[in-house]
Biopython code that builds the backbone (N, CA, C, O; Angstrom):
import numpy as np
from Bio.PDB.StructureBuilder import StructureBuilder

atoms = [
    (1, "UNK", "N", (1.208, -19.709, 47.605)),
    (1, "UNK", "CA", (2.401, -18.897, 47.549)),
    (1, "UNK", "C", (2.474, -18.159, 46.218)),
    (1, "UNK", "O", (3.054, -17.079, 46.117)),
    (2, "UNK", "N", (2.076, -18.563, 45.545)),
    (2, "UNK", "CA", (2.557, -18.303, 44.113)),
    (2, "UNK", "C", (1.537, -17.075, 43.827)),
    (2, "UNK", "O", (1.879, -16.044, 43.249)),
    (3, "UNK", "N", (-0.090, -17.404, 44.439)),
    (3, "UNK", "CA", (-0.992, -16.510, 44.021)),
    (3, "UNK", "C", (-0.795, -14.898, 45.149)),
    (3, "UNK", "O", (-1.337, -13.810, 44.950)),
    (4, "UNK", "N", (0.045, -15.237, 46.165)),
    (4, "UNK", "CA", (0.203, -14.052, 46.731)),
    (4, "UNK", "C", (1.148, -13.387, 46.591)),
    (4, "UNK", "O", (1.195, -12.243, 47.044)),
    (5, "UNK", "N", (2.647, -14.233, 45.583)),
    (5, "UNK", "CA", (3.467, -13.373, 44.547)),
    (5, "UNK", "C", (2.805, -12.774, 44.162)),
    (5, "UNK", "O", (2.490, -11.841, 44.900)),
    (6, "UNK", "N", (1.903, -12.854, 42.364)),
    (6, "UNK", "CA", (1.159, -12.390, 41.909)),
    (6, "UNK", "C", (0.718, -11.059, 42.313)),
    (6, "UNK", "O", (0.983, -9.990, 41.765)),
    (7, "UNK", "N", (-0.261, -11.357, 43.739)),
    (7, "UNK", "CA", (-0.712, -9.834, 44.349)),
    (7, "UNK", "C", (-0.129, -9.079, 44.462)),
    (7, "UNK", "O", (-0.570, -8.020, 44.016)),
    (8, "UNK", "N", (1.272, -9.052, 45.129)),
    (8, "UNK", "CA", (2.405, -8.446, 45.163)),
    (8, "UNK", "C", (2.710, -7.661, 44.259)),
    (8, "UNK", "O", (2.610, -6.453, 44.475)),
    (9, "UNK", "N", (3.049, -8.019, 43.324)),
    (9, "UNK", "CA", (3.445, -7.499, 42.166)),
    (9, "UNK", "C", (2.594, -6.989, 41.504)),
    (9, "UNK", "O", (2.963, -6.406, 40.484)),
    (10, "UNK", "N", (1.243, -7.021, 41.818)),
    (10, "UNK", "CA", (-0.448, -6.233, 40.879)),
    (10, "UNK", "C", (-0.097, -5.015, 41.796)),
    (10, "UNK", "O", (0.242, -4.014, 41.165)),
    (11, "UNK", "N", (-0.109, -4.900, 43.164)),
    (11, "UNK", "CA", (-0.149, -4.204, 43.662)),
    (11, "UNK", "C", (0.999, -3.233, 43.729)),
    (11, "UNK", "O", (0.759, -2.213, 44.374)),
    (12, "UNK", "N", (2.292, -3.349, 43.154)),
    (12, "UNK", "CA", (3.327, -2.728, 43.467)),
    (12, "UNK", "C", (3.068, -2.301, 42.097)),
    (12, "UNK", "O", (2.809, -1.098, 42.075)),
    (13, "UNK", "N", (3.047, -2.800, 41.046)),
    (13, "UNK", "CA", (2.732, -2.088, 39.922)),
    (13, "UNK", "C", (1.711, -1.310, 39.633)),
    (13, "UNK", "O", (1.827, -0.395, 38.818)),
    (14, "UNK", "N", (0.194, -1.668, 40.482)),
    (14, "UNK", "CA", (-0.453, -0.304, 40.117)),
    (14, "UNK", "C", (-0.053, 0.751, 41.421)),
    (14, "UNK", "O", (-0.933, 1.600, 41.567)),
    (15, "UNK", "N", (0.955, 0.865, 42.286)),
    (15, "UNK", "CA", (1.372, 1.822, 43.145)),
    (15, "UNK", "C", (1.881, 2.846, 42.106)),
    (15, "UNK", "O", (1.597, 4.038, 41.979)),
    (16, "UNK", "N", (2.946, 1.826, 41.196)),
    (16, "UNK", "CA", (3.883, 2.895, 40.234)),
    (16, "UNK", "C", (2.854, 3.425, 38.997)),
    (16, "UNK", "O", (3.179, 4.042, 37.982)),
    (17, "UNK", "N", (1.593, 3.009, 39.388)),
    (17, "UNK", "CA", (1.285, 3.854, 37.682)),
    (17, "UNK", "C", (0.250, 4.785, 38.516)),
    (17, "UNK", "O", (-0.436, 5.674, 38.010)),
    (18, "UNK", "N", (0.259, 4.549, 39.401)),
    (18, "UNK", "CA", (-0.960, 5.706, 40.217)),
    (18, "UNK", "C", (-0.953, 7.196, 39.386)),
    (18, "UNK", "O", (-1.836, 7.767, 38.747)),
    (19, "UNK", "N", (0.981, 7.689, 39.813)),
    (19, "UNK", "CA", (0.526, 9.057, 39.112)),
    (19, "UNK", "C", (0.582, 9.213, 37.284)),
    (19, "UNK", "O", (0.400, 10.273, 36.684)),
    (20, "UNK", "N", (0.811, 8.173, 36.787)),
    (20, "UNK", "CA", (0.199, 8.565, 35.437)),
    (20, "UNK", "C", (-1.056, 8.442, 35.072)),
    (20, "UNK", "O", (-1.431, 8.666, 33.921)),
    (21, "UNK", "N", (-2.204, 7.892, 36.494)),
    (21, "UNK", "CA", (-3.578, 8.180, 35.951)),
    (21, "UNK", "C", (-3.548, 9.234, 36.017)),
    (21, "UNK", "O", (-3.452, 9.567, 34.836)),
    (22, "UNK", "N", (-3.561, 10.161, 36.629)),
    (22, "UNK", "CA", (-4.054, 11.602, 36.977)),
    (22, "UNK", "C", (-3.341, 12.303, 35.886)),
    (22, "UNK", "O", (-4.048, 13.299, 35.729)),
    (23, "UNK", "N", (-2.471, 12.377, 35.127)),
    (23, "UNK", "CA", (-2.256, 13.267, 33.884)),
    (23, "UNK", "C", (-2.736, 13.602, 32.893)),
    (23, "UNK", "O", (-3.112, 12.690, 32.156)),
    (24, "UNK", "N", (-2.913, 14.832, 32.491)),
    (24, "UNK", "CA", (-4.104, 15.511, 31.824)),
    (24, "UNK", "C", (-3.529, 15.132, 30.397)),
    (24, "UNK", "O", (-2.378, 15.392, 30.046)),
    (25, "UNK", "N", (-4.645, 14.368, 29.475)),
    (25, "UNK", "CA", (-4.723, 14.287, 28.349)),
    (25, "UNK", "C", (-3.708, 14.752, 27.357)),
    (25, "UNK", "O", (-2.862, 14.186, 26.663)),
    (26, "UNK", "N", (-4.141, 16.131, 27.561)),
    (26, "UNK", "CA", (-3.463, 17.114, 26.608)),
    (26, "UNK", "C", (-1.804, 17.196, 26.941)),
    (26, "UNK", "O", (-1.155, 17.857, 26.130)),
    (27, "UNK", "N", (-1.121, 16.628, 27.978)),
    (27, "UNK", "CA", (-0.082, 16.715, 28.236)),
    (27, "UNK", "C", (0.594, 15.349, 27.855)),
    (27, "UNK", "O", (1.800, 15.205, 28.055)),
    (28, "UNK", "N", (-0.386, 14.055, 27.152)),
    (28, "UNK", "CA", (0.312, 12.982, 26.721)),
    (28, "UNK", "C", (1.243, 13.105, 25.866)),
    (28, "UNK", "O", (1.174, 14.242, 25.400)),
    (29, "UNK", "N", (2.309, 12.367, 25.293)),
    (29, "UNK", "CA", (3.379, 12.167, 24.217)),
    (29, "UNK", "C", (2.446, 11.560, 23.298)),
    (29, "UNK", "O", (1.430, 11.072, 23.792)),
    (30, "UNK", "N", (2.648, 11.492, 21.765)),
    (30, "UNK", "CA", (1.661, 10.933, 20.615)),
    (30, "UNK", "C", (2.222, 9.381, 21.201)),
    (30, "UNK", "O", (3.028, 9.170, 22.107)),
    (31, "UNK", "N", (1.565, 8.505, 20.428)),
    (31, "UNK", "CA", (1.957, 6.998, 20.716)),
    (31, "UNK", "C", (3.093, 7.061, 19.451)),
    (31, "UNK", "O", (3.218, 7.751, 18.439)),
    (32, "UNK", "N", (3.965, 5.780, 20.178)),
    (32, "UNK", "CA", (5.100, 5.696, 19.313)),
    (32, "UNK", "C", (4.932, 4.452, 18.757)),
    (32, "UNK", "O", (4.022, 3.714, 19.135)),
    (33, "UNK", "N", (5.852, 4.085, 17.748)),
    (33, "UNK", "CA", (5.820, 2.879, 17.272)),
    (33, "UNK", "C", (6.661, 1.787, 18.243)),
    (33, "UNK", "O", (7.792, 2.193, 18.509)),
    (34, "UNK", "N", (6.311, 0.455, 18.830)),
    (34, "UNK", "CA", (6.884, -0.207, 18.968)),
    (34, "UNK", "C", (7.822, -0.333, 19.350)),
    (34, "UNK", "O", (7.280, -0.776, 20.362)),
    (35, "UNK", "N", (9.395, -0.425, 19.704)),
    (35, "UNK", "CA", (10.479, -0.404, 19.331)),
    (35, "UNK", "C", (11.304, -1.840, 20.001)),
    (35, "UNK", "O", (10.756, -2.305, 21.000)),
    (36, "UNK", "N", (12.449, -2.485, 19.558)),
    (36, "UNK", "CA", (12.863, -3.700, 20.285)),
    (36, "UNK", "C", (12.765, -3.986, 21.503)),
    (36, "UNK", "O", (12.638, -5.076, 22.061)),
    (37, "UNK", "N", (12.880, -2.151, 22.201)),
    (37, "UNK", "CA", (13.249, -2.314, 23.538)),
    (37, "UNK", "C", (12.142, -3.300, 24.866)),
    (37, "UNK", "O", (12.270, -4.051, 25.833)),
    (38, "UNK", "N", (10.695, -2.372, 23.725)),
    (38, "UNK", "CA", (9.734, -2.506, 24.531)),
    (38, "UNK", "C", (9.048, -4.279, 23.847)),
    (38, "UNK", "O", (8.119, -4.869, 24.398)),
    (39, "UNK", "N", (9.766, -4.793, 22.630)),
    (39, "UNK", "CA", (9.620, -6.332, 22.305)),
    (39, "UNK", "C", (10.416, -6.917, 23.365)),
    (39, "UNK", "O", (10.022, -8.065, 23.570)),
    (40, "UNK", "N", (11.260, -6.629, 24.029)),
    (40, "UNK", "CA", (12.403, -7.076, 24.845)),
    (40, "UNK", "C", (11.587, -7.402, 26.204)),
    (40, "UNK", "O", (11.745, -8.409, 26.895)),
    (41, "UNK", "N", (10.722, -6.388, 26.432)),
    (41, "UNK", "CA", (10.357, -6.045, 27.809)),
    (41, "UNK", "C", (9.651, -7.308, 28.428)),
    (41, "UNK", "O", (9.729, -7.954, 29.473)),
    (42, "UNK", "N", (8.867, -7.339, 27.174)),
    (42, "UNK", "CA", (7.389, -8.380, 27.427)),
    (42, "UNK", "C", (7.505, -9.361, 26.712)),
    (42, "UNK", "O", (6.663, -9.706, 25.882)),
    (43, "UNK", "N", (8.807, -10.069, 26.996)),
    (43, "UNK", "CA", (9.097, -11.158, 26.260)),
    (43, "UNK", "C", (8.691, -12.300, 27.387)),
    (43, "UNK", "O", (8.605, -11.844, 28.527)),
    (44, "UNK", "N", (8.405, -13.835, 27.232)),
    (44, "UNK", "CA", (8.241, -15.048, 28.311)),
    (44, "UNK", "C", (9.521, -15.590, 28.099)),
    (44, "UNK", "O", (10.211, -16.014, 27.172)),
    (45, "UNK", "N", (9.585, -15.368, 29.619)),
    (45, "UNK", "CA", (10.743, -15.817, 29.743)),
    (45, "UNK", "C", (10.761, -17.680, 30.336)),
    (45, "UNK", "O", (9.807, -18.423, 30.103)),
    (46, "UNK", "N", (11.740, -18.039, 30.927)),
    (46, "UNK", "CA", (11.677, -19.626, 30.960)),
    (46, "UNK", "C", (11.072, -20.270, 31.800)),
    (46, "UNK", "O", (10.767, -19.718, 32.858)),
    (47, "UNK", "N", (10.710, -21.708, 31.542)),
    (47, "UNK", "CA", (9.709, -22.519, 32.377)),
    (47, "UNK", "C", (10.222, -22.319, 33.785)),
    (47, "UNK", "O", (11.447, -22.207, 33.837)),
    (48, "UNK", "N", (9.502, -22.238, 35.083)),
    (48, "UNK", "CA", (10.147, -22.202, 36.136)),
    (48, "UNK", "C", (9.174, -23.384, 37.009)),
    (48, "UNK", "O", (8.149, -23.802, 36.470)),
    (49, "UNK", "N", (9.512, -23.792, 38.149)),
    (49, "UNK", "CA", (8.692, -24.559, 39.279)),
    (49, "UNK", "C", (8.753, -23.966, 40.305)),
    (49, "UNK", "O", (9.706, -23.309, 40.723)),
    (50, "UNK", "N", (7.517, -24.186, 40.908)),
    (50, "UNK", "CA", (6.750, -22.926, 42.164)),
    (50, "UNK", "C", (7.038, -23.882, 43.051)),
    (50, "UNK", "O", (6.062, -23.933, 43.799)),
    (51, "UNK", "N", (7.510, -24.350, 43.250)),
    (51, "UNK", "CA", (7.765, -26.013, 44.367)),
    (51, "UNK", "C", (9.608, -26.211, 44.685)),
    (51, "UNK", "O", (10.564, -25.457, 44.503)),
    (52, "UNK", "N", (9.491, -27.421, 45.159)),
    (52, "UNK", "CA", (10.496, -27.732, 45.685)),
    (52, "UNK", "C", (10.649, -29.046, 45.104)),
    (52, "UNK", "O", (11.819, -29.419, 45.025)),
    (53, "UNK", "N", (9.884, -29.736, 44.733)),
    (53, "UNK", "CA", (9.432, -31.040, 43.655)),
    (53, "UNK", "C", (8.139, -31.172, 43.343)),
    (53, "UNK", "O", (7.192, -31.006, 44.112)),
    (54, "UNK", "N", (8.096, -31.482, 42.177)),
    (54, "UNK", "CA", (7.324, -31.918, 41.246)),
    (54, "UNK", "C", (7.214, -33.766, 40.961)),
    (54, "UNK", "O", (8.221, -34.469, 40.878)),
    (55, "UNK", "N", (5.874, -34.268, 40.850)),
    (55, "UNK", "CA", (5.633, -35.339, 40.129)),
    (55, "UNK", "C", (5.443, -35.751, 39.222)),
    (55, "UNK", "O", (4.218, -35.871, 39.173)),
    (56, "UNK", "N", (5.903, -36.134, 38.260)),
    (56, "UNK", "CA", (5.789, -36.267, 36.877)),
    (56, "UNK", "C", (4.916, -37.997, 36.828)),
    (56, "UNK", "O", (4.857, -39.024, 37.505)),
    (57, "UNK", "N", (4.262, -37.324, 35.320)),
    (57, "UNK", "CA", (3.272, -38.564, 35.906)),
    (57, "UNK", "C", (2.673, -39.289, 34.783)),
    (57, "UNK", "O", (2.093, -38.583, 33.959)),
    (58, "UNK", "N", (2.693, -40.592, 34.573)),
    (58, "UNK", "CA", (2.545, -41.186, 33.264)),
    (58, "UNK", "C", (1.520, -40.608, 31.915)),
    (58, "UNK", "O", (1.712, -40.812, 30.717)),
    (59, "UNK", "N", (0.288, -39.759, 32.624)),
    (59, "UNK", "CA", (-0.663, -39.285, 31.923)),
    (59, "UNK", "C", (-1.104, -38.337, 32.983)),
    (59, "UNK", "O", (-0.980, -38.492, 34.197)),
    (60, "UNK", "N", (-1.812, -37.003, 32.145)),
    (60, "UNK", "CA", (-2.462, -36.110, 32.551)),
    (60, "UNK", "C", (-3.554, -35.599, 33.651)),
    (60, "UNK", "O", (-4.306, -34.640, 33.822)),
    (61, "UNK", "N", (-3.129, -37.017, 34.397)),
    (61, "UNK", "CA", (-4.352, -36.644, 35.536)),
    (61, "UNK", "C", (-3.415, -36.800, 37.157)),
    (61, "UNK", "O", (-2.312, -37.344, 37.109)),
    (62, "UNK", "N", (-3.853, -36.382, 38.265)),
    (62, "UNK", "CA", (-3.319, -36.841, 38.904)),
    (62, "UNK", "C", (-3.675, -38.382, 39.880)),
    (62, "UNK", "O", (-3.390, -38.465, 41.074)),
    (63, "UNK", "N", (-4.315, -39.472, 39.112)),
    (63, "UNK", "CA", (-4.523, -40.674, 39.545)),
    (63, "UNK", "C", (-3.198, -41.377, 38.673)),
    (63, "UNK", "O", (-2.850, -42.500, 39.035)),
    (64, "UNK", "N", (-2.680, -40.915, 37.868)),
    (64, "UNK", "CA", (-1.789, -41.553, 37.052)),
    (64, "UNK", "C", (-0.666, -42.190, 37.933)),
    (64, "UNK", "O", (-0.584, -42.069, 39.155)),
    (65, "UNK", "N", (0.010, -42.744, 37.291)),
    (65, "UNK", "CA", (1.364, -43.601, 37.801)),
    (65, "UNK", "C", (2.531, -42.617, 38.010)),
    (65, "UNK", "O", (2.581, -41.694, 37.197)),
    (66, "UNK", "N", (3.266, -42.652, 38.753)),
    (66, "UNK", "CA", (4.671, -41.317, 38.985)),
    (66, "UNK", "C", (5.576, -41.990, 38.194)),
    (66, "UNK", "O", (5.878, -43.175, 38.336)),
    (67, "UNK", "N", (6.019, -41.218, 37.340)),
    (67, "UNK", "CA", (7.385, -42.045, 36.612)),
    (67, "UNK", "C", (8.701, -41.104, 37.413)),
    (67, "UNK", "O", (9.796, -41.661, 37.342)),
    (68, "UNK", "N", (8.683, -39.918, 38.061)),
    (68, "UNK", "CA", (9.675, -39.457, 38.003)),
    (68, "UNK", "C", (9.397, -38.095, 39.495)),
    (68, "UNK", "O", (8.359, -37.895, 40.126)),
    (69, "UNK", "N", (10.260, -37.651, 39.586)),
    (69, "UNK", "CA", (10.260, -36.347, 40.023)),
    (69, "UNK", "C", (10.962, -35.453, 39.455)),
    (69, "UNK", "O", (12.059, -35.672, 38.942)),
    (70, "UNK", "N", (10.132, -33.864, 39.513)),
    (70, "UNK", "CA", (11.197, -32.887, 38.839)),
    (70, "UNK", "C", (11.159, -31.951, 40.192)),
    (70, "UNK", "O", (10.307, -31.700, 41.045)),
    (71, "UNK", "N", (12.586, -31.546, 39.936)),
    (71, "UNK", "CA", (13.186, -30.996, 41.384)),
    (71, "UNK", "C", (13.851, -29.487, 41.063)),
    (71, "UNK", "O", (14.602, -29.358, 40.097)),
    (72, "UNK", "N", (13.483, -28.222, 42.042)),
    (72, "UNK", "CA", (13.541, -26.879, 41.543)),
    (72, "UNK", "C", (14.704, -26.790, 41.178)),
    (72, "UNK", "O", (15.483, -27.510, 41.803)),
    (73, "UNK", "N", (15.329, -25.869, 40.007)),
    (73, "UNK", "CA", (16.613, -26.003, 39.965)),
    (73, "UNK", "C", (17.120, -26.843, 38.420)),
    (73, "UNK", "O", (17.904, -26.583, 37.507)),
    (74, "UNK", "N", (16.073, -28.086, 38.791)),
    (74, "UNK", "CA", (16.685, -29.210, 37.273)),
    (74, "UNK", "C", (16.058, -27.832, 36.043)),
    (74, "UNK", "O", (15.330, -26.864, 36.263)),
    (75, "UNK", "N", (16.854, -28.401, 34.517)),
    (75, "UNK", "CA", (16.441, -27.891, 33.641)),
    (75, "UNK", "C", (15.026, -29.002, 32.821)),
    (75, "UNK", "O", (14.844, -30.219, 32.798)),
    (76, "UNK", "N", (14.422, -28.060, 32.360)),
    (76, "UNK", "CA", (13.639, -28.817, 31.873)),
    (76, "UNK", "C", (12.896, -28.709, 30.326)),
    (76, "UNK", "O", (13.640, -27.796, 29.969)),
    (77, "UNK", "N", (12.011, -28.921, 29.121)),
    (77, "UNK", "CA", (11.248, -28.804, 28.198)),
    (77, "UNK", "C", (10.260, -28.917, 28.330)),
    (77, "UNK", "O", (9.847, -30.031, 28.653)),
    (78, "UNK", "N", (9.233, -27.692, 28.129)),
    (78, "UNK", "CA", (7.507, -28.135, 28.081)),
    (78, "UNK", "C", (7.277, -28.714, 26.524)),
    (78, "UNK", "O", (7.544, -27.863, 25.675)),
    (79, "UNK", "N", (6.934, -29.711, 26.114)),
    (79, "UNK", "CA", (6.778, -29.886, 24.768)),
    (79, "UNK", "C", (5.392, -28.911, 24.218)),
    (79, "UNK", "O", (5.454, -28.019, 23.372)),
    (80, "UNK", "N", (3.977, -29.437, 25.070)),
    (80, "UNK", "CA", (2.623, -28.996, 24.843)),
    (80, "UNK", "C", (2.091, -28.807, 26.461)),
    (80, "UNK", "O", (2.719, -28.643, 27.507)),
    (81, "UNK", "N", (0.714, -28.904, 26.177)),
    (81, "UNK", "CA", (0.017, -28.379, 27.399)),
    (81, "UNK", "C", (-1.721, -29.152, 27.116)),
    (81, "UNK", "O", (-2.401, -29.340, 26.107)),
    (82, "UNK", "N", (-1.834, -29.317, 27.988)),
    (82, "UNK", "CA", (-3.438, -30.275, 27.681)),
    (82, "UNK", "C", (-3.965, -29.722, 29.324)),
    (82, "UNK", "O", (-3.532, -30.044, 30.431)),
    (83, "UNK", "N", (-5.154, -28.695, 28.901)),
    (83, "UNK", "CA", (-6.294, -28.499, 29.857)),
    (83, "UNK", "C", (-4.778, -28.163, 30.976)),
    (83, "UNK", "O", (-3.739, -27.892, 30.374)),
    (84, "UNK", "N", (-4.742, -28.188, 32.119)),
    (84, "UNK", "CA", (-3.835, -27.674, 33.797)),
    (84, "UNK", "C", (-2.883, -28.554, 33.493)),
    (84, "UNK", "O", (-2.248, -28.672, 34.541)),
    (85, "UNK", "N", (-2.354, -29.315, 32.600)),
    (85, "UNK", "CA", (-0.828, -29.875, 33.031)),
    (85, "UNK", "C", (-0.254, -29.806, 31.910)),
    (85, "UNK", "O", (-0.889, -29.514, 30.897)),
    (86, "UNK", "N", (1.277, -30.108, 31.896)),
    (86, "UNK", "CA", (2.393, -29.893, 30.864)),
    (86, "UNK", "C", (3.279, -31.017, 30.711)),
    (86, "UNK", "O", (3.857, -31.646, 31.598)),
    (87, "UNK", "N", (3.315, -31.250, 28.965)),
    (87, "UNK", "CA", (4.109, -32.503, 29.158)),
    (87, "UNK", "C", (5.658, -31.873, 28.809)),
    (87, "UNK", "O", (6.005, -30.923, 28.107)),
    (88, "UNK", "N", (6.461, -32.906, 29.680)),
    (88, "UNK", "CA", (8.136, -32.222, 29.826)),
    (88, "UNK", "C", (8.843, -33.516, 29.750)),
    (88, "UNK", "O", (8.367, -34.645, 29.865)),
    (89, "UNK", "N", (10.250, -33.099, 29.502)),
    (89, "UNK", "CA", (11.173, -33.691, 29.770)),
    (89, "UNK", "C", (12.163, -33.116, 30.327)),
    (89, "UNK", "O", (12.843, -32.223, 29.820)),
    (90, "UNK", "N", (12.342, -33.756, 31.758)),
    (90, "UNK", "CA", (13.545, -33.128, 32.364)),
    (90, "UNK", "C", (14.582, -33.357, 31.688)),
    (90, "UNK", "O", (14.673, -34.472, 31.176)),
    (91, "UNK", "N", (15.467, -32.555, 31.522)),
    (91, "UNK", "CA", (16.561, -32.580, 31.077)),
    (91, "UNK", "C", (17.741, -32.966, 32.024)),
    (91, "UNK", "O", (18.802, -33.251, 31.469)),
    (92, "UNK", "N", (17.703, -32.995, 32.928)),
    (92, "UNK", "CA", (18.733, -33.226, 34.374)),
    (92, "UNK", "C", (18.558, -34.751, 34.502)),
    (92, "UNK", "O", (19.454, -35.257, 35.177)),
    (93, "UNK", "N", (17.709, -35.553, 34.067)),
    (93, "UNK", "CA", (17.782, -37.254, 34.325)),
    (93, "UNK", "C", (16.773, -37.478, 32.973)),
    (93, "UNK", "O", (16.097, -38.478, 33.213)),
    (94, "UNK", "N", (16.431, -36.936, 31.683)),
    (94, "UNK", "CA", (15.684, -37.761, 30.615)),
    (94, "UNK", "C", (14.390, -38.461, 30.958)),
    (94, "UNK", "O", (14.061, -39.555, 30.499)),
    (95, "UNK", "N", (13.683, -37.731, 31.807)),
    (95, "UNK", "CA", (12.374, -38.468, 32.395)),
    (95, "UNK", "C", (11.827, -37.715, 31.396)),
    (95, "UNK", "O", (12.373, -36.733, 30.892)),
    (96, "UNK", "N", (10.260, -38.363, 30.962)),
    (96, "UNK", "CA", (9.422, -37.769, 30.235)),
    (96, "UNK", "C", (7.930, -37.778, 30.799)),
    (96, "UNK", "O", (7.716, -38.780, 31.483)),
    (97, "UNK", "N", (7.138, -37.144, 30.713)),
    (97, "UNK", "CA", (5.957, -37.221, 31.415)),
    (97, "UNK", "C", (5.404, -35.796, 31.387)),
    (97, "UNK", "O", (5.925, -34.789, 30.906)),
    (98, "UNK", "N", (3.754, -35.994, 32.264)),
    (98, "UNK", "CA", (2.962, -34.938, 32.635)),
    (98, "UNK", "C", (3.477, -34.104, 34.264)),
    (98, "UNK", "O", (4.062, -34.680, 35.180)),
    (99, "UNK", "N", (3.164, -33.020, 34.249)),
    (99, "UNK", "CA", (3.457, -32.401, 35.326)),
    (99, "UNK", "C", (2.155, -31.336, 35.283)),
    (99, "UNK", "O", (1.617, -30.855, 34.285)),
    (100, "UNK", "N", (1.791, -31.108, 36.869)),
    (100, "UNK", "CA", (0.795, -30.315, 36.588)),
    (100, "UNK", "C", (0.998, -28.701, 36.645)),
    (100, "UNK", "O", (1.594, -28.155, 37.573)),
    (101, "UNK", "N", (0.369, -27.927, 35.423)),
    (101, "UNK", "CA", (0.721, -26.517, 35.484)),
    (101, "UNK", "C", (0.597, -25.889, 36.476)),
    (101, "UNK", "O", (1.061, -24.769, 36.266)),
    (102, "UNK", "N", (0.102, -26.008, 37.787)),
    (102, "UNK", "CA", (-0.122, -25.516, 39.142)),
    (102, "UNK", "C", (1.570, -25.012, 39.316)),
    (102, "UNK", "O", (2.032, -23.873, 39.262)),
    (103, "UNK", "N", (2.025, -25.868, 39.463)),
    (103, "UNK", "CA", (3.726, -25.737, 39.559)),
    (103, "UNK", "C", (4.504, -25.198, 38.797)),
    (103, "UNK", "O", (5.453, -24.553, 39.243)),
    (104, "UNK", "N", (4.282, -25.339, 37.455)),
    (104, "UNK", "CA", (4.737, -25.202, 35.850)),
    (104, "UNK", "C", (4.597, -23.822, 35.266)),
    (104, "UNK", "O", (3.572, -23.466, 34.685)),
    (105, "UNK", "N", (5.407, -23.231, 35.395)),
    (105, "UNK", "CA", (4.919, -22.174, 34.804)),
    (105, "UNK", "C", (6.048, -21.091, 34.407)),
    (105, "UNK", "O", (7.123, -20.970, 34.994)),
    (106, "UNK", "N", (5.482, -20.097, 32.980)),
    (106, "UNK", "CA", (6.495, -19.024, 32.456)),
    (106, "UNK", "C", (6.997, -18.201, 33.547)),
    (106, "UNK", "O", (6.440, -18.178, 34.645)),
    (107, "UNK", "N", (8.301, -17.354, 33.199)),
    (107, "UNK", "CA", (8.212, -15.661, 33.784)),
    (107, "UNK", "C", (7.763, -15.356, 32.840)),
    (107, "UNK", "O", (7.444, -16.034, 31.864)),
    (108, "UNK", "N", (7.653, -13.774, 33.122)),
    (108, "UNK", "CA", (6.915, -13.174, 32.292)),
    (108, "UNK", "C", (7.927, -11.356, 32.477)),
    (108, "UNK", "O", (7.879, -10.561, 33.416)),
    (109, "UNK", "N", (8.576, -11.289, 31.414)),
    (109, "UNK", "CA", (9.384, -9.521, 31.669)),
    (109, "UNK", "C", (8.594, -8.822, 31.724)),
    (109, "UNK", "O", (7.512, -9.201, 31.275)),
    (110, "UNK", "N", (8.687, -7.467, 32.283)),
    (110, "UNK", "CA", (7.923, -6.410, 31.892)),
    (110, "UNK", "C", (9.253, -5.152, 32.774)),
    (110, "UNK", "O", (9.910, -5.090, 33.813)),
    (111, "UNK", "N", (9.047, -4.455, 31.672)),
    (111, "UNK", "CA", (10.286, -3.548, 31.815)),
    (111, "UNK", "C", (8.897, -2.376, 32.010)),
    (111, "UNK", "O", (7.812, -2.365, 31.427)),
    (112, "UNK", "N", (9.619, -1.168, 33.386)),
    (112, "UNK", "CA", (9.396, -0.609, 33.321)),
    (112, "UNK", "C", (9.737, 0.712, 33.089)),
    (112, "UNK", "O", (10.728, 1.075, 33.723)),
    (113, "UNK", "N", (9.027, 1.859, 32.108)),
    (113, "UNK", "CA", (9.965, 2.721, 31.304)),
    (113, "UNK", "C", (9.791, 3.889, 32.528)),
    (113, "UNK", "O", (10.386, 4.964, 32.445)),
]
sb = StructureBuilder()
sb.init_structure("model")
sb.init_model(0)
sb.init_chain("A")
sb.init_seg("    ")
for serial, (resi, resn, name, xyz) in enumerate(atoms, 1):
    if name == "N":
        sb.init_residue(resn, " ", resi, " ")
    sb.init_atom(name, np.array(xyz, "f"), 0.0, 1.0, " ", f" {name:<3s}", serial, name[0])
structure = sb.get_structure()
């Protein structure tokens, strides 16, 4: 599910830049500096879950022990990240543990001008 979001959105975004390939050079604007707006744009935004629950799990593998579940919706903390999983603490019940990044994961803004 998650990887055919993704496509979605590759594909709808290079729909919208189609016609600025074809514009002739000489008709570009100089490059500008930076500005907040466009720091704003492409900022990461917050941890989200691609699921409906999550297993949280004593250590980084999935043979480990389940201490918990995290459920879409709860808030949560990624502390770090080791190789495909993330260690968290839900914040909605104080569980602590691994979860695997399959599920785990940023937004990501992108403003388009």
């Amino acid at each position: 599910m998650r990887s055919s979001r993704f496509a979605v959105r590759a594909a709808v975004l290079g729909a919208l830049s189609l016609p600025f390939a074809f514009t002739a050079q000489a008709h570009a604007a100089p490059a500008a500096a930076p500005t907040v707006a466009s720091d704003y744009c492409h900022r990461t935004g917050p941890w989200v879950i691609d699921a409906s629950a999550v297993t949280i799990r004593s250590r980084a593998t999935s043979n480990s022990t389940a201490v918990g579940s995290l459920y879409r919706g709860h808030k949560f903390t990624v502390h770090k990240s080791s190789g495909g999983w993330r260690y968290i603490t839900d914040r909605t019940t104080g569980v602590t543990g691994w979860v695997s990044g399959t599920y785990v994961y940023n937004e990501v803004y992108v403003c388009l001008d």
